[in-house]
Each structure stands twice: as C-alpha cells, then as structure tokens.
C-alpha positions, 0 to 999 in steps of 0.5 A, a space after each residue: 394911605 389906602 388898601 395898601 397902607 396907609 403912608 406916603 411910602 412908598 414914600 413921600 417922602 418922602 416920600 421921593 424915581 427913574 426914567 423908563 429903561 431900567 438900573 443901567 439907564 439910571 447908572 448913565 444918567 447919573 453919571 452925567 451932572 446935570 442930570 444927577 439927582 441929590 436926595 437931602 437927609 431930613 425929618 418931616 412932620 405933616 399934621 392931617 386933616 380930612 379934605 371936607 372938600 371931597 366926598 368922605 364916605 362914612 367917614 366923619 372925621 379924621 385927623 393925623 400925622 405923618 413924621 419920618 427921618 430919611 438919612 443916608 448918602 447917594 453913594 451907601 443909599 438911603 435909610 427911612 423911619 416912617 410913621 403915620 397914625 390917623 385917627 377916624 371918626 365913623 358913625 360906628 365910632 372911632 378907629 385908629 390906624 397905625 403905620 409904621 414902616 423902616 428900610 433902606 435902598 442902596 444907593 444904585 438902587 439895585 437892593 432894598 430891604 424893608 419892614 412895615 407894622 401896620 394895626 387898624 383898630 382892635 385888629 391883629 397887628 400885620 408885619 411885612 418884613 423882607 428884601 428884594 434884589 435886582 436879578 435878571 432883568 426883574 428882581 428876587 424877593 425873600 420873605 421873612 414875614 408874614 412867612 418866609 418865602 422867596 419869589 422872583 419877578 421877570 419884570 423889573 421895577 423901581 424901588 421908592 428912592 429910584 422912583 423919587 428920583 425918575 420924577 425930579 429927572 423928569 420934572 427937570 425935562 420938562 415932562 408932563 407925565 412918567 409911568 413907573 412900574 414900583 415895587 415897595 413891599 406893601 401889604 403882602 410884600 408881593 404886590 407891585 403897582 404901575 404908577 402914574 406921575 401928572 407933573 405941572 409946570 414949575 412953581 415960582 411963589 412962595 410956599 404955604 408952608 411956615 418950615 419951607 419959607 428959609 433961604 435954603 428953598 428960595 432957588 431950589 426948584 419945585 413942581 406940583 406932582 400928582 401919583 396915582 398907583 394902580 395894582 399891576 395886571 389888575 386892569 382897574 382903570 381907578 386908582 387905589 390911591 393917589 399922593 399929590 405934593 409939591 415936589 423939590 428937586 432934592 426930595 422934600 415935599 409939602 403941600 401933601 394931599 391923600 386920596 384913598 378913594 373913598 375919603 381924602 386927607 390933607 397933610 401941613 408940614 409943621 416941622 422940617 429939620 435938614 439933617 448933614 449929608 456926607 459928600 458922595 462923588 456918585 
C-alpha cells in the first residue's frame, strides 16, 4: 500500500478502531450493548486492478490480489494471515511486490504482536517481526527483527483492531470524522501514523459486489469510509496513503480502493467465506 507496505493492514481488513480517550475509555464502551462492537472471523479475496481514473505515474499497469483470514473472538483477541502480491508494469519493465503480514491483538487491545515479510522486485527481502504492550499510558515495543531492540512511547496509540472498532463506534454515532493516532508495526516496526477516518452517511443499496449480496449483509449496516495515515511528528499535510471501503458494522469491507500517492489500485472482493465465531460474553 505505499512507502509503508503495500496492504490494507493495518488492515482492512481488514482490515478494521476506538473513540478518543485511550484502553480504559474502550473497556467502558464495551461494556455497554449498544455500543459493543463485534468483529465476524472470515477469508476475503479482493482482485486489484489500477484505478486508470487517476494520475498513475510511470506506472502503466498494475494488477493484484489481496487474501486474508481473520479469526479469533472478542474475549482471546483476534488473529490475522494477510497477503497482497501486486504486480507492476513500468517502462523499465516489470516488478513485483510482495506482502505478507501475520499477528494478533488481544482481545482488550492492550497487546499485539506481529511479523511482516515484504520483497520488491530483485530486492533483499525485508522482515519486521516484534511485540508492543500497553504501559504507562503509551506502549513498549520489543524488536525481534530487523534487530532486536526494545523502545517505549509515552504516547498512546491504537493497535489495528482497536482502530477498526473506534470507526464502526463512530460510524454508529453519527460522526463524520474520528482521528486516531495507530501504531501496527510497519516498515521499521518504530513508526507511528495519525490517521484520518472521512466517514459518509449510511448506505441503503445494495452491494456491487456478487460475495456481499447474501441475506446475512441485508440489515447489517454500512458506511462509506475513507482513511488517510499521516507519518507522526512529520508535518506533512499529504498523506502517505490513503484506504477507502465500504465499512460494515462487524468488520467486513468491500468496495476497496488504494491511494499510494503516485498511482492507485482499485480492489473487488471475489470471495467472502464467514467463518464460526465462539460466543464471547466481552
């Protein structure tokens, strides 16, 4: 997805956030029904194309796909297998990008461990692997690799689940927009990115997409959302990317699209498999 990775890590998923105020204020809004956010297990495939509707650069072609499993419960946490391998097409010939990411974020979002393996043409493989734990109002991170090295933050952010979440509560409000500072241990494994959520009104059609036209999505809500990740302390008022979905209120998206700046990918979901999901009282 950018100079970060590419992949909706940070996840569309995945992809998937919580209202301004830190773990606590997430704990007491989970506590409340109405305000609980449910994330559904399940194994998306989206099919990427380039968006020739925007400005591409020197890129002339570009085609890929993203497939991901995301299982786990609200009480345990969550798990993530995640990969999106695009290929592009230059005037300097082809290249391939390769992603791939694996974690898991507890279930009060307090901890979250993860590894990403990223390749980019006939360059050297890159491999981020580590864990970050909430501590004292900020959060600890321990490196595994590309060194191993531990390092503290005194400013809290959210992990990807948590950051899913604070969206759909969001959304449920009625808001139009939510800033959430994200930590998911890309690129370096010490970057943190202030997000932007641009949230629309809710949808009432029905989806494009063929794997989201089943009774199960007929009266679960959903938004149009946009996110833009800004790299922290840097000023920069342009994004270094930016995701937009269509956003359901247990965490599946569709309609995906990818802005990289220079060149954009639009992403189909072709295949949507919900997987069982174990009753959590949380």
């Amino acid at each position: 997805m950018s100079g970060r990775r590419f992949g909706l890590a940070g996840q569309v998923c995945v992809a998937a956030l919580l209202l301004a105020g830190g773990a606590q204020a997430q704990n007491a809004a989970q506590d409340k029904a109405v305000d609980r956010v449910v994330l559904a297990p399940h194994r998306a495939v989206y099919d990427l194309v380039l968006d020739n509707t925007k400005p591409s650069g020197n890129i002339e072609t570009a085609k890929g796909r993203i497939a991901f499993e995301f299982t786990g419960d609200a009480c345990e946490g969550y798990a993530l297998s995640f990969r999106q391998v695009t290929q592009l097409g230059t005037e300097a010939g082809r290249r391939i990008v390769d992603a791939r990411t694996t974690s898991f974020e507890a279930g009060d979002g307090a901890s979250y461990r993860f590894k990403t393996e990223s390749s980019s043409g006939d360059a050297k493989p890159e491999t981020v692997d580590g864990t970050a734990e909430k501590a004292g109002g900020g959060y600890e991170v321990k490196l595994r690799q590309p060194k191993a090295e531990v390092y503290r933050e005194a400013n809290d952010a959210l992990f990807p689940n948590a950051q899913m979440k604070a969206v759909i509560q969001a959304a449920r409000a009625g808001k139009n927009t939510l800033n959430v500072r994200l930590y998911d241990g890309a690129n370096s494994g010490k970057e943190v990115y202030d997000t932007l959520s641009i949230i629309g009104k809710r949808i009432e059609g029905e989806p494009s997409e063929k794997p989201l036209q089943r009774p199960e999505f007929e009266k679960i809500a959903r938004w149009p959302v946009s996110i833009s990740y800004y790299k922290a302390g840097s000023g920069e008022s342009t994004p270094s990317y930016t995701i937009s979905f269509e956003l359901y209120e247990n965490g599946v998206t569709g309609a995906v699209h990818l802005d990289y700046g220079s060149f954009s990918l639009t992403g189909t979901l072709t295949r949507l498999d919900l997987l069982p999901q174990e009753t959590c009282a949380k």
